[in-house]
C-alpha positions in Angstrom: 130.5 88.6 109.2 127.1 88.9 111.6 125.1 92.1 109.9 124.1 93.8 112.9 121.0 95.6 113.2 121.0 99.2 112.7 119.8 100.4 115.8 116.4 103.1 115.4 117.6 107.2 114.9 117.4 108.3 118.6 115.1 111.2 118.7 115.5 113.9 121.6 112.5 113.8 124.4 109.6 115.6 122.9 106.8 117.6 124.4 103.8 115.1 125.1 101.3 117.3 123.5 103.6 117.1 120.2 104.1 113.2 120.5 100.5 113.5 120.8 99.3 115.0 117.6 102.1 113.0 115.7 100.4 110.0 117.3 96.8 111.1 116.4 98.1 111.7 112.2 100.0 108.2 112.3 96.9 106.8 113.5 94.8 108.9 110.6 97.0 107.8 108.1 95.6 104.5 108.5 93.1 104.7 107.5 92.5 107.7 105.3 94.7 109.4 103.0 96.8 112.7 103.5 94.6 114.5 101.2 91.7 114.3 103.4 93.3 114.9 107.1 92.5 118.1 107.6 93.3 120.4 110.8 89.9 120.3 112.5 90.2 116.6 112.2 93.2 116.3 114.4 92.3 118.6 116.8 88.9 116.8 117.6 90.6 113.3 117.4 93.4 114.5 119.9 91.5 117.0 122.2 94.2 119.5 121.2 93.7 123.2 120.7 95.0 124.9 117.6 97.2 127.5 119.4 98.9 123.8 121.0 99.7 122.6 117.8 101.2 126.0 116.3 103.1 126.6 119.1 104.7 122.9 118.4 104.6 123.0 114.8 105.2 125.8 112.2 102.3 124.7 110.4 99.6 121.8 109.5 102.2 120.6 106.9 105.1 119.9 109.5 102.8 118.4 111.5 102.2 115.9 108.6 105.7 116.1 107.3 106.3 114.8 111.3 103.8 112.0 111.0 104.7 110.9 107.5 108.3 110.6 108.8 107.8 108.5 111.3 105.5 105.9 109.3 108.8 106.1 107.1 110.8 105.3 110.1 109.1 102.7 111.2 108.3 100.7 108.1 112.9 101.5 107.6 113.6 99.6 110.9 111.4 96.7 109.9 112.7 96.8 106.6 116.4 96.6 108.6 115.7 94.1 110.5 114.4 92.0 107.5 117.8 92.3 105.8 119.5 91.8 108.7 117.7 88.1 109.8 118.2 87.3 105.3 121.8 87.5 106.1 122.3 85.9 109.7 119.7 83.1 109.5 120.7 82.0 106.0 122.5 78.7 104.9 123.2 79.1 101.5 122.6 81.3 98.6 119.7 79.9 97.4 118.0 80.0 100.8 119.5 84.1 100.9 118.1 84.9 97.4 114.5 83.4 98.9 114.6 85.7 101.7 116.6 88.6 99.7 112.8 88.5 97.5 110.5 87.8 100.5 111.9 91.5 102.0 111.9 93.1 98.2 108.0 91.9 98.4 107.3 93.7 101.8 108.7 96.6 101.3 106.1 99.4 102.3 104.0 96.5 103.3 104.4 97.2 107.0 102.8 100.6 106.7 99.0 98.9 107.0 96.6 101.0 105.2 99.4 101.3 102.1 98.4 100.2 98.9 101.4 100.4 96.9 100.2 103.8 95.3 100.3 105.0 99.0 104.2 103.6 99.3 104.9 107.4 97.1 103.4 109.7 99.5 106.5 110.3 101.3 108.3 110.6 98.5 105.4 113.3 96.6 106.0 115.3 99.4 109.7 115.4 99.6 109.2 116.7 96.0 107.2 119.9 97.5 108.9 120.3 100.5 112.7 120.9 101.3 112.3 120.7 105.0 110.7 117.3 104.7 113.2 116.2 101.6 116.0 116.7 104.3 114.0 114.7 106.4 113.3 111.9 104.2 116.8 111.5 103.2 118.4 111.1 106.2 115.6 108.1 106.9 116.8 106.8 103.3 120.1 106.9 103.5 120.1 105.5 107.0 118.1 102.9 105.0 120.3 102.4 102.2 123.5 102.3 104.3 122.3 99.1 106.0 120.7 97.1 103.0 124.4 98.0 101.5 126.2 96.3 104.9 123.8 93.4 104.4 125.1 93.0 100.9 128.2 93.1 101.1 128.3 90.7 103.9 126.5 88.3 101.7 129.4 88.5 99.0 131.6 87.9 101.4 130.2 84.6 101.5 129.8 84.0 98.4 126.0 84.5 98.1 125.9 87.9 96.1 128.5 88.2 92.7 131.5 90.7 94.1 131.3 92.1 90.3 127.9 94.1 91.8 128.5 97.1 93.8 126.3 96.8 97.0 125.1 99.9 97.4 123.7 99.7 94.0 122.1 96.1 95.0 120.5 98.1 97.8 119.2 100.3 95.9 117.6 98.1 93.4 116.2 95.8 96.4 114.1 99.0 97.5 113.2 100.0 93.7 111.7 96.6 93.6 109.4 97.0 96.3 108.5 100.3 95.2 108.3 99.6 91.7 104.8 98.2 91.5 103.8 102.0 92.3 103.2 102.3 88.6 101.4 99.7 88.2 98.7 100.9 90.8 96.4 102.8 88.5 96.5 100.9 85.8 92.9 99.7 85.4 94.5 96.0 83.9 97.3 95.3 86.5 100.2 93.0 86.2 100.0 89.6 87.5 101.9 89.4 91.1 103.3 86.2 90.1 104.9 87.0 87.1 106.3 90.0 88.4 107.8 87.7 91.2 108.9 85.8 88.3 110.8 88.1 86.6 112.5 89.7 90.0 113.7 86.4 90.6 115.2 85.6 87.5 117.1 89.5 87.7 118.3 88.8 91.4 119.7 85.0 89.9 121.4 86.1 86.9 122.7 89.3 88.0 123.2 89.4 91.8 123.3 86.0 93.0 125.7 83.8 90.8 123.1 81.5 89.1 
């Protein structure tokens, strides 16, 4: 089975001056958190009045929730695309485990000013906002969907154990990524290559038949 890549959410054509202030918070975000973006910011940055951006947005939040959505977007069809090439390009399971933890590694990497604290942010602000958790999830499950198609593919040949469910492998691949999160304040952080370690011996003894 070829795991085809999920192709990006087609968005409707968009005003330019509202691609434009999405553009101009992407491009904010990074470098600087979304704590310190404020309104005036944008507007100089862009060139954009303020009546512009109300009349495209409801308020400075959406305009955020906007940019912070399509960072998520982007970093999900890498993150696709990643799974995808692990599935297609592998020869074994040994060389599909490899790749399986090179894309559990990256996740959130592709987002370039992200430490792995900053890998939450999206998440934070589903937690305080239901139009952007509606948002979010659809970006997720879109997400998870296609980690789970990769999965599954791979225990049909033989590479993943059939006695794991594959959305449940998908969502564990993504927890990984994201699990160093609580590791980012700590003022004594884990050792990357012990944590790589340990996520290697999980994935072998519980996913991929070792």
């Amino acid at each position: 089975m070829l795991v085809k890549r999920r192709s990006p959410r087609q968005e409707t054509s968009i005003h330019p001056t509202k691609t434009a202030l999405i553009a101009t918070v992407v491009s904010m975000l990074d470098a600087m958190s979304v704590e310190e973006i404020t309104c005036d910011a944008v507007l100089a940055a862009s060139g954009i009045s303020r009546g512009s951006l109300y009349y495209h947005f409801s308020d400075f939040s959406d305009l955020v929730e906007h940019a912070l959505a399509v960072r998520f977007r982007s970093a999900a069809d890498v993150s696709i695309a990643a799974m995808a090439t692990a599935v297609n390009q592998s020869g074994s399971r040994e060389d599909f485990r490899d790749r399986l933890l090179e894309v559990a590694h990256s996740i959130g990497a592709t987002i370039p000013s992200a430490d792995h604290l900053e890998r939450a942010v999206p998440f934070a602000a589903a937690a305080s906002s239901e139009r952007f958790r509606v948002t979010l999830s659809a970006e997720q499950q879109r997400l998870t969907d296609a980690y789970t198609d990769a999965i599954s593919a791979a225990q049909e040949r033989g590479w993943v154990s059939r006695e794991v469910h594959a959305r449940t492998v998908a969502v564990l691949i993504q927890a990984v990524g994201l699990g160093r999160v609580v590791d980012a304040v700590s003022p004594n952080p884990m050792a990357i290559v012990e944590w790589d370690r340990l996520i290697r011996r999980v994935f072998d003894s519980a996913i991929t038949n070792d």
